[in-house]
C-alpha positions in Angstrom: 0.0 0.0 0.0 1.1 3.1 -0.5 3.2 4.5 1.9 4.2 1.4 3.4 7.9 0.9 4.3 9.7 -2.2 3.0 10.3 -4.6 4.7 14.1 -4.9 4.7 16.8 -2.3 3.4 19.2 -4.1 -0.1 22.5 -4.5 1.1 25.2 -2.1 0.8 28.4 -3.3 -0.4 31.5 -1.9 1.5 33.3 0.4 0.0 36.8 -0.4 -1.9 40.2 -0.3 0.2 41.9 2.5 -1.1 44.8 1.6 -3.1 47.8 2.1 -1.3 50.4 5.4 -2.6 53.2 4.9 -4.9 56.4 5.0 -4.0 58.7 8.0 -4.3 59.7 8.2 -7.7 63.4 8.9 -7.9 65.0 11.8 -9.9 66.5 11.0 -12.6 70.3 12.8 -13.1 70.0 11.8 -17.5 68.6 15.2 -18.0 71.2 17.1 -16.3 74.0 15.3 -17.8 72.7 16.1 -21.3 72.3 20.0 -20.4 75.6 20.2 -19.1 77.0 18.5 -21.9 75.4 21.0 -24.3 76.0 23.9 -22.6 80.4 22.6 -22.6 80.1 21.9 -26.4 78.1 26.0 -26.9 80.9 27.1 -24.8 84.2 25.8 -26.5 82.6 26.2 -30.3 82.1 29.9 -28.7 85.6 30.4 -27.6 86.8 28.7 -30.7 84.5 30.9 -32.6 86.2 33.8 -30.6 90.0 32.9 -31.0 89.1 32.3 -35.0 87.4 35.6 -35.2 90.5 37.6 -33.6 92.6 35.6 -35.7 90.6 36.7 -38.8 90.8 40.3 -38.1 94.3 40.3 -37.2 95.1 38.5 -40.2 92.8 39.8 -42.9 91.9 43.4 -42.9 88.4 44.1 -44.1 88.1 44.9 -48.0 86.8 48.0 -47.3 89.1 49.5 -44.7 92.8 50.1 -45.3 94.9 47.6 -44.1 96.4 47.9 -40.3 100.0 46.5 -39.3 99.0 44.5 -35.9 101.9 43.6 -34.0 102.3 40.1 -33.5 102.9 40.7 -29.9 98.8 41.9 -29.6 97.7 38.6 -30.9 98.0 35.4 -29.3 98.1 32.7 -31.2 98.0 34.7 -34.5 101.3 32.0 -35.8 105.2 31.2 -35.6 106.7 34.6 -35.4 108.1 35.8 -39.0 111.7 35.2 -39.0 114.3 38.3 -39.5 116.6 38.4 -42.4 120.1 38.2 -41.7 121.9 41.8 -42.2 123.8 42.1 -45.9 127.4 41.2 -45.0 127.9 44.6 -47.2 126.3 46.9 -44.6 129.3 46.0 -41.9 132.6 45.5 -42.6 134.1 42.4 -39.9 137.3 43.8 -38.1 140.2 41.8 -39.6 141.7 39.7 -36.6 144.9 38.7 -38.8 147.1 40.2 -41.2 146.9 38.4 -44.8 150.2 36.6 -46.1 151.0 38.2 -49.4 149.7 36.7 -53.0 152.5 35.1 -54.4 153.6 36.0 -56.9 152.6 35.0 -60.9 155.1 34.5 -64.0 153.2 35.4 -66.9 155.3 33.5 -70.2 154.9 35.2 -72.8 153.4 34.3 -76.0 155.5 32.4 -78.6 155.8 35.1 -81.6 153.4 34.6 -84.7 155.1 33.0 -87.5 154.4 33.9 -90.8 155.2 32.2 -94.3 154.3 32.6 -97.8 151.9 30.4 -99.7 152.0 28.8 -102.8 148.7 28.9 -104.4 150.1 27.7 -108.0 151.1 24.8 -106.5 155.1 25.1 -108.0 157.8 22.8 -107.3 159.9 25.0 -105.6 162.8 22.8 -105.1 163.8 23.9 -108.5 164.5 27.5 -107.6 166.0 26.4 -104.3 170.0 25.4 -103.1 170.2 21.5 -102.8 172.9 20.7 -100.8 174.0 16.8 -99.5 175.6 15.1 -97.0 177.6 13.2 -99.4 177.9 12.2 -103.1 178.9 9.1 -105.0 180.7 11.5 -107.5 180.6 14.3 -109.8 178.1 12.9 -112.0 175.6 12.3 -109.3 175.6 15.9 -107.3 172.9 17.0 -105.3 172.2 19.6 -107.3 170.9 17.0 -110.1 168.0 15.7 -107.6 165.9 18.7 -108.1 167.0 20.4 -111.6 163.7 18.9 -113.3 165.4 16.7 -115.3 164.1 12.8 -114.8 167.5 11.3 -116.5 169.7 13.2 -113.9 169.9 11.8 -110.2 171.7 12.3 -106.9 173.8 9.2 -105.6 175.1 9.6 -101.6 177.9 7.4 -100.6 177.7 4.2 -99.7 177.0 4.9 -95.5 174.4 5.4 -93.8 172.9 7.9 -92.5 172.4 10.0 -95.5 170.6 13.3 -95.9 169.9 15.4 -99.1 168.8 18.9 -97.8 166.9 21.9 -99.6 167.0 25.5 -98.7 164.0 27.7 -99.7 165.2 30.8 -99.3 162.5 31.9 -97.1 159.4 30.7 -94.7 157.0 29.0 -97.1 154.0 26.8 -96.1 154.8 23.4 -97.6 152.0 20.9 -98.1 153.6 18.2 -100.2 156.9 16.3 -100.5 157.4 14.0 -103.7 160.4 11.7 -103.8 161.4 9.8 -107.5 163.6 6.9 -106.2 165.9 5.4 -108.3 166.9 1.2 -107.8 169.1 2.0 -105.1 166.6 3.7 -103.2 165.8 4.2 -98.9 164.1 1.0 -96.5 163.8 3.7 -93.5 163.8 7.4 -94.0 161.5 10.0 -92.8 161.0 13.9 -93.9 161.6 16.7 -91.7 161.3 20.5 -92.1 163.3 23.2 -89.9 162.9 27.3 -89.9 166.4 27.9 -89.1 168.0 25.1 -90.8 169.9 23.5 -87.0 166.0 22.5 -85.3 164.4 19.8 -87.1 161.2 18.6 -86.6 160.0 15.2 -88.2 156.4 15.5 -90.2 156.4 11.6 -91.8 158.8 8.9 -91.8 158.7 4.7 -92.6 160.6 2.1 -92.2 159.6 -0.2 -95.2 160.1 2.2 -97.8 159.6 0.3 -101.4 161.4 3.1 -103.7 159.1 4.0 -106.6 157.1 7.7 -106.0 156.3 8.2 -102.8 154.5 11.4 -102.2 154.4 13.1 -98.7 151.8 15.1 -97.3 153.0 17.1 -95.1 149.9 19.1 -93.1 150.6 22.5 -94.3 153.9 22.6 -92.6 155.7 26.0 -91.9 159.4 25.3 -93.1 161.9 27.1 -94.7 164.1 24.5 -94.7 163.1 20.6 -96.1 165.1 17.6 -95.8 165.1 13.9 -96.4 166.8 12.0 -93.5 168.0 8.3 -95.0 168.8 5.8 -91.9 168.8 2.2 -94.1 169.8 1.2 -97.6 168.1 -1.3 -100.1 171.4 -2.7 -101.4 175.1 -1.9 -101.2 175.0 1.1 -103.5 174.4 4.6 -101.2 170.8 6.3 -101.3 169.6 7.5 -105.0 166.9 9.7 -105.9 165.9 11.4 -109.7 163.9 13.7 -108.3 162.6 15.8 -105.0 159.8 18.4 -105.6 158.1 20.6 -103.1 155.0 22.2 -103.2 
């Protein structure tokens, strides 16, 4: 009926326990470690940045300002210090601690005296306007003279000894290029040509010691001589040494 109580009251269920509290929670030190870390790197890339920049400006002057001489001194770090060049040896003379010895003293030779000659360009025996002279002759019909007359029937015959030498005098300094000797049968094994300027020095421009007779032409090099000689040393036979002819040119 209306307005009647119930009978009995629904049961209550008891409340929840209340859930005990968490622990502390303990800080954690990662975040710190990370800041500090950053805030080291931003410092040393800002002092690097600052050490660069002073270099910079002590080193490269702005393009639009005139360049300013910094001392090295003002700048740490700026480099090796530019090295000084050593004073010219020229500026200051170094005091002389000894006294030199003297230079010795120097012999200057003097030079040999030009020698001059005529030439021949015609290319002329001139044994045949020369003298002939000999060391010896067979006899009168075989002088000296006959060995360079131009005449190939007429000859020169030494005596029978050796050494032997049959000697023409030019008359003057000539340049001699050629010696030709006609032997006859009786003619020189070893002999040798020489040419002189004053008739007593000799000197020796071609010699041979297996001479065959026949015509034996000399070239002499272009020889300065005023003076031409043959020089016979060894025989072909018993007779003495025998030439028709002797030219020079």
């Amino acid at each position: 009926m209306p307005g009647a109580r119930p009978r009995s009251r629904p049961p209550v269920a008891p409340p929840p326990p209340a859930p005990p509290p968490p622990p502390p929670r303990r800080k954690s030190r990662k975040g710190w470690w990370v800041a500090s870390g950053v805030a080291v790197v931003v410092a040393a890339a800002g002092g690097l940045a600052v050490a660069y920049r002073a270099t910079a400006d002590a080193t490269i002057p702005d393009r639009g300002v005139p360049p300013v001489a910094i001392p090295t001194e003002t700048v740490a770090g700026s480099g090796p210090a530019p090295i000084e060049s050593p004073a010219p040896r020229s500026a200051v003379a170094a005091p002389v601690s000894r006294v030199p010895s003297p230079s010795p003293s120097v012999t200057v030779k003097p030079a040999a005296p030009k020698v001059t000659a005529r030439t021949n360009p015609s290319r002329a025996n001139l044994a045949l306007t020369s003298t002939v002279t000999a060391s010896s002759s067979e006899g009168a019909p075989w002088p000296a003279a006959d060995a360079a007359d131009g005449d190939p029937a007429t000859r020169w015959s030494s005596g029978f000894a050796e050494p032997q030498w049959l000697k023409v005098d030019l008359g003057s300094r000539r340049i001699v290029s050629e010696v030709t000797l006609i032997w006859e049968h009786a003619h020189a094994v070893a002999y040798r040509i020489d040419v002189s300027l004053d008739g007593k020095k000799w000197r020796t421009v071609w010699s041979t010691t297996a001479g065959e007779g026949g015509t034996v032409r000399v070239d002499t090099g272009s020889a300065v001589a005023r003076y031409v000689r043959m020089y016979g040393t060894k025989r072909s036979n018993q007779y003495g040494f025998s030439v028709w002819e002797l030219e020079i040119r």
